[in-house]
C-alpha positions in Angstrom: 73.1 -82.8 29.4 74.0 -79.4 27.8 72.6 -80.5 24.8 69.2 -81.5 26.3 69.1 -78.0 28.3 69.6 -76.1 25.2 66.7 -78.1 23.4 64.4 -77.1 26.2 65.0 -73.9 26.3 64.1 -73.7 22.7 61.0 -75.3 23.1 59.8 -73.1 25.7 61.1 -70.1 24.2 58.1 -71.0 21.4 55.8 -71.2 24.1 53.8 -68.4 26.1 53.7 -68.9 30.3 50.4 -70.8 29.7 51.6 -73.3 28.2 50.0 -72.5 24.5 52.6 -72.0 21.3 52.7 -68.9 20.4 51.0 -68.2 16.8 53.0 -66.0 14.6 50.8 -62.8 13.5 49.3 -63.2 10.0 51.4 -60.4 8.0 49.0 -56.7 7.2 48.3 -57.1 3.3 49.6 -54.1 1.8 45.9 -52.5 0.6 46.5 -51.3 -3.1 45.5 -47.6 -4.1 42.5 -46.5 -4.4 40.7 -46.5 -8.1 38.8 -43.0 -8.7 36.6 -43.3 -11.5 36.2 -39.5 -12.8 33.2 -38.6 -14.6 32.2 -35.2 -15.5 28.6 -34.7 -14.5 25.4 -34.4 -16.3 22.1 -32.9 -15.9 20.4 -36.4 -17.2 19.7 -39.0 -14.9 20.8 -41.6 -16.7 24.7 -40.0 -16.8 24.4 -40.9 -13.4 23.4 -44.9 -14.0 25.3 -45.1 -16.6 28.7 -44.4 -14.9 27.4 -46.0 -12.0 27.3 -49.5 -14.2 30.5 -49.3 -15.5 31.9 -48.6 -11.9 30.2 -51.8 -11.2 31.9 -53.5 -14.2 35.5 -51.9 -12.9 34.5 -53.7 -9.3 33.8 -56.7 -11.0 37.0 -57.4 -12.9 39.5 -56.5 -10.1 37.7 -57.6 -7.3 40.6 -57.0 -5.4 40.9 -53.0 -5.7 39.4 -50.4 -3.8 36.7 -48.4 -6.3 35.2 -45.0 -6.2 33.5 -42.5 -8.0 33.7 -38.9 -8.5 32.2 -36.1 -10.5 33.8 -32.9 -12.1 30.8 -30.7 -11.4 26.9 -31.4 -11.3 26.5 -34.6 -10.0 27.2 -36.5 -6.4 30.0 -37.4 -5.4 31.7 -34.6 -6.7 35.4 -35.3 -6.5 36.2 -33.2 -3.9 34.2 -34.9 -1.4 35.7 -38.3 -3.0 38.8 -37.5 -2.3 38.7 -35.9 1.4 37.1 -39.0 2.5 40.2 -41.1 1.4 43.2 -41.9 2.9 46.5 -43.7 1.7 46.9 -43.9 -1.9 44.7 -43.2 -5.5 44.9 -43.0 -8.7 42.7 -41.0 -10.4 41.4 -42.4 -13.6 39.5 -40.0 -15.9 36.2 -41.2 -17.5 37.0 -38.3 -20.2 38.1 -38.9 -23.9 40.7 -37.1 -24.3 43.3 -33.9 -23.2 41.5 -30.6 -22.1 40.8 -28.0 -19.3 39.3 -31.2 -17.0 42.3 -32.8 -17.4 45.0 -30.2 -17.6 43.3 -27.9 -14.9 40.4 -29.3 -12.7 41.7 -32.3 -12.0 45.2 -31.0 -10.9 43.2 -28.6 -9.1 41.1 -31.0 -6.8 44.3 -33.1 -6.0 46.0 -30.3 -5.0 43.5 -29.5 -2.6 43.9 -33.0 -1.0 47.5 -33.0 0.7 46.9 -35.7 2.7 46.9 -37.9 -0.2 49.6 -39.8 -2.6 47.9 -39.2 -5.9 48.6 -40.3 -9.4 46.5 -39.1 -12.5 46.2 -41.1 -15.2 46.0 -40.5 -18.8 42.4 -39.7 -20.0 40.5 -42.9 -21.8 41.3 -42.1 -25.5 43.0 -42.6 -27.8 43.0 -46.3 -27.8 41.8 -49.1 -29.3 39.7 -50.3 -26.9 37.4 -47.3 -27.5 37.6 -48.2 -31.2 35.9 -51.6 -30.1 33.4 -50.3 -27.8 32.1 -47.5 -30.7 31.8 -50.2 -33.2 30.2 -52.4 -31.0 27.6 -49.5 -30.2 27.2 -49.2 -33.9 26.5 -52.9 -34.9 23.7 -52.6 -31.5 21.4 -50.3 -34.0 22.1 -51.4 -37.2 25.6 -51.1 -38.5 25.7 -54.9 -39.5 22.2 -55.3 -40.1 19.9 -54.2 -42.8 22.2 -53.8 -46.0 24.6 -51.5 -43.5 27.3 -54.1 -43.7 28.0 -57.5 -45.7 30.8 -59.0 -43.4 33.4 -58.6 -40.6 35.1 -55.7 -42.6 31.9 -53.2 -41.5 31.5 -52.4 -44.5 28.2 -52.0 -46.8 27.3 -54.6 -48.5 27.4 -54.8 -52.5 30.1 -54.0 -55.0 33.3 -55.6 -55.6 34.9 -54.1 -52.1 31.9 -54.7 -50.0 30.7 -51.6 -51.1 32.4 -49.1 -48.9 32.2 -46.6 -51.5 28.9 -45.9 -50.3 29.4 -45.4 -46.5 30.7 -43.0 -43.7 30.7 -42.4 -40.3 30.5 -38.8 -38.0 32.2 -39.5 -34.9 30.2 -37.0 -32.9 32.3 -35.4 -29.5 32.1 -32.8 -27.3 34.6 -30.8 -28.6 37.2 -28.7 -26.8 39.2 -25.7 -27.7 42.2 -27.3 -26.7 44.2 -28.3 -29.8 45.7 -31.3 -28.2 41.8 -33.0 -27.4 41.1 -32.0 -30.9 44.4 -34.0 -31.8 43.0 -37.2 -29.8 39.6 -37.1 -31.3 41.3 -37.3 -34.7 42.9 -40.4 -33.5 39.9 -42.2 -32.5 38.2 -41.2 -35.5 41.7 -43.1 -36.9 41.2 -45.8 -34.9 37.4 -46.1 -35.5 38.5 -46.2 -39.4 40.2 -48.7 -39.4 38.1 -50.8 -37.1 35.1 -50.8 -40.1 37.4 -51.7 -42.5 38.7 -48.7 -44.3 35.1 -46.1 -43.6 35.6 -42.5 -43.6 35.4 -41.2 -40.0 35.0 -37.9 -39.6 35.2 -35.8 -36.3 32.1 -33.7 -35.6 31.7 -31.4 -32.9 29.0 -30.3 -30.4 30.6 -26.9 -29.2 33.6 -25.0 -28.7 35.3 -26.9 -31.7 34.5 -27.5 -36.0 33.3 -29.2 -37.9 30.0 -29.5 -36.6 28.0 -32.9 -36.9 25.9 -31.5 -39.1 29.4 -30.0 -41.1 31.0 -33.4 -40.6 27.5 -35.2 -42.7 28.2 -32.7 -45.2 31.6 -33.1 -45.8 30.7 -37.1 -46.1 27.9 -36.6 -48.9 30.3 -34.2 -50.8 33.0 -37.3 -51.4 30.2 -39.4 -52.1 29.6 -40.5 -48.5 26.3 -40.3 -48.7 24.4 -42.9 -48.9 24.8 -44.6 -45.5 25.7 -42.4 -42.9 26.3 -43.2 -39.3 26.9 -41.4 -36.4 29.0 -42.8 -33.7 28.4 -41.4 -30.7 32.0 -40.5 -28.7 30.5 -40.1 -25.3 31.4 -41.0 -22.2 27.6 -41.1 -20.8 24.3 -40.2 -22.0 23.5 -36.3 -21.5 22.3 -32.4 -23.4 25.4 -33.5 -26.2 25.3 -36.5 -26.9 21.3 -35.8 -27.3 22.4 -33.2 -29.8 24.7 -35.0 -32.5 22.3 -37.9 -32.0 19.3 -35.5 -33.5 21.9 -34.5 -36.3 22.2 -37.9 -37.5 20.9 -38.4 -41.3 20.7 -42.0 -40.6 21.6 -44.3 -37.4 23.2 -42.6 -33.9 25.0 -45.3 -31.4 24.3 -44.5 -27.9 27.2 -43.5 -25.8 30.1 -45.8 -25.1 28.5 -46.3 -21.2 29.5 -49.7 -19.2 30.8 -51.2 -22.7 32.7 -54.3 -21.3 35.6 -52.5 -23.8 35.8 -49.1 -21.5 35.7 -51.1 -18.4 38.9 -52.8 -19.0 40.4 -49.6 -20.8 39.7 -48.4 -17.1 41.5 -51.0 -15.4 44.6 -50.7 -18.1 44.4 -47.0 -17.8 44.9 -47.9 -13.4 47.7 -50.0 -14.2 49.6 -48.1 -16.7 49.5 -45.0 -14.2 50.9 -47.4 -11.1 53.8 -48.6 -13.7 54.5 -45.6 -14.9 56.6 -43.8 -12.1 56.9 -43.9 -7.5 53.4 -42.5 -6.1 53.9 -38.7 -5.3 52.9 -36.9 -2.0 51.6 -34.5 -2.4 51.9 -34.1 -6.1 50.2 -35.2 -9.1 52.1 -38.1 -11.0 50.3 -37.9 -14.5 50.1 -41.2 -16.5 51.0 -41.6 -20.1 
């Protein structure tokens, strides 16, 4: 008789007065941080679409994260805003090519200025190989494998008993910074982007602040006998007044901008992960990805 008792009580210990079992409530999801896209800004309308797309292309591979977009100066959202309207946890992901004053000052700047979030920064989009993908991919779009500028998967010219890459260079045309360690990641790129084509001279060339310029860079490629195909690759984030400017320096071809490549997208994503992995989010400090 015990024994019966006790099973009753059991039974209606899983029951509310009503009658009705009680259903256990579904557990919260734990909501992971925030992705903020950081793109500098531009003047040109099309900077705007442009990062817009690949925030798009972010959204669709990780369906799953929160995604949002910012802007270092000129354009709307600008980060600040981005970031008071958030809550929780973010990680900021630059849309930037390299170390400089954006990532070594302004961004530290607007996270400090937003205590009431857990922010980590991660490292900017280059070096990496990824970028070495999208840049030749932007190349082979006008021309690079087409028209005698390349006779196979090496990306090199065509002709002669190594493909011809005698005849062939490339300019890879940035920004350009003062800061010796975003000269120092441009020159890994340009690495990168080498060895990508199979072996081409690429040669750093500068829009401001920095040298060679593009124009310097060209020069430099004819004088070792560069010059008869010369391309320049254009190391830009988004279209805008620089990228316009090394594109008009160009003896020969000029990529477009690296833009919502399918390449940068995922170097996005990687850059997001690698900052989550890489150490417990800080409040209200910056945690800065390698």
């Amino acid at each position: 008789m015990t024994r019966i008792t006790a099973q009753l009580s059991a039974q209606l210990g899983r029951l509310n007065v009503g009658g009705t079992r009680r259903r256990p409530r579904p557990a919260t999801p734990h909501r992971p941080p925030t992705l903020v896209a950081v793109a500098h800004g531009s003047r040109d309308p099309e900077a705007l679409r442009t990062v817009t797309a690949l925030v798009d292309r972010v959204r669709a591979l990780r369906p799953d994260l929160p995604v949002c977009l910012g802007h270092v100066e000129l354009n709307d959202p600008l980060l600040a805003d981005t970031l008071a309207a958030l809550r929780g946890e973010a990680v900021l992901v630059p849309l930037l090519l390299g170390r400089g004053y954006h990532i070594k000052r302004d961004l530290p700047d607007a996270v400090a200025a937003a205590p009431h979030l857990s922010v980590r920064m991660a490292a900017p989009l280059g070096p990496h190989p990824l970028l070495a993908e999208a840049l030749h991919a932007r190349l082979t779009e006008v021309g690079w494998l087409s028209g005698g500028l390349a006779g196979g998967p090496s990306g090199g010219l065509a002709g002669g008993p190594s493909g011809g890459l005698s005849g062939a260079g490339v300019v890879l045309a940035a920004a350009g910074s003062r800061d010796r360690d975003s000269a120092a990641d441009t020159a890994r790129t340009a690495a990168l982007l080498s060895a990508r084509l199979g072996g081409v001279p690429v040669l750093p060339g500068y829009a401001s602040a920095a040298a060679p310029t593009v124009a310097d860079a060209v020069r430099a490629l004819t004088d070792m006998g560069r010059g008869r195909r010369i391309a320049v690759a254009s190391y830009f984030a988004a279209p805008g007044r620089f990228a316009t400017q090394c594109a008009a320096a160009a003896p020969g071809i000029a990529s477009g901008p690296l833009g919502d490549h399918p390449a940068v997208a995922r170097l996005v994503v990687h850059r997001y992960e690698q900052a989550l992995a890489s150490a417990p989010m800080s409040h209200p400090a910056v945690t800065v990805g390698v």
